[in-house]
C-alpha positions, 0 to 999 in steps of 0.5 A, a space after each residue: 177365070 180360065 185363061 186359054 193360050 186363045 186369051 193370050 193370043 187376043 191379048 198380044 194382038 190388042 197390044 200389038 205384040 208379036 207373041 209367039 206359040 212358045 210365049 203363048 204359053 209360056 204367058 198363059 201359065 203366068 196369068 192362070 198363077 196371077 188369077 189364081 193368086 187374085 182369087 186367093 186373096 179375094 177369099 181372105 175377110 178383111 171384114 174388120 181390117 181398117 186402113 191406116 197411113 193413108 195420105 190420098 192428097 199424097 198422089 194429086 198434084 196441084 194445077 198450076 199454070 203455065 206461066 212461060 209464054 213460049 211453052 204454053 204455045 209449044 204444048 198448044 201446038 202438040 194438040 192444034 185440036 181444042 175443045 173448051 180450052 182443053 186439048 182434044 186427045 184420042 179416046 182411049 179404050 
């Protein structure tokens, strides 16, 4: 993927970051060594490579109930939008 000073430009103002011409560049090198890095390790075989050690329940957090009253009617009132008991939150792009 080829990165352009145009891309990082685009990518400053989608995070509503003020980059100016000397990050530009600055960033456009980084990103051109990150992708390149990517494409490096895209072309290794991990054909026969088998994960170990791997605990998935290790990053899922039970869902537990609030049970103080007053805090559940706090976090409530943060979101006055709900829908099917759920928060209704911004949609995220």
């Amino acid at each position: 993927m080829e990165i352009t000073k145009k891309d990082v430009a685009l990518a400053g103002k989608l995070s509503k970051m003020r980059v100016s011409d000397a990050e530009v560049s600055l960033y456009e090198e980084q990103l051109k060594a990150l992708f390149q890095w990517v494409d490096e390790l895209a072309g290794v075989d991990t054909e026969d490579v088998h994960l170990t050690n791997v605990n998935l329940s290790a990053h899922i957090r039970p869902d537990i109930p609030c049970t103080d009253p007053a805090l559940a009617q706090t976090l409530r009132d943060a979101f006055p939008e709900q829908e099917e008991s759920c928060a209704k939150v911004k949609k995220v792009l």
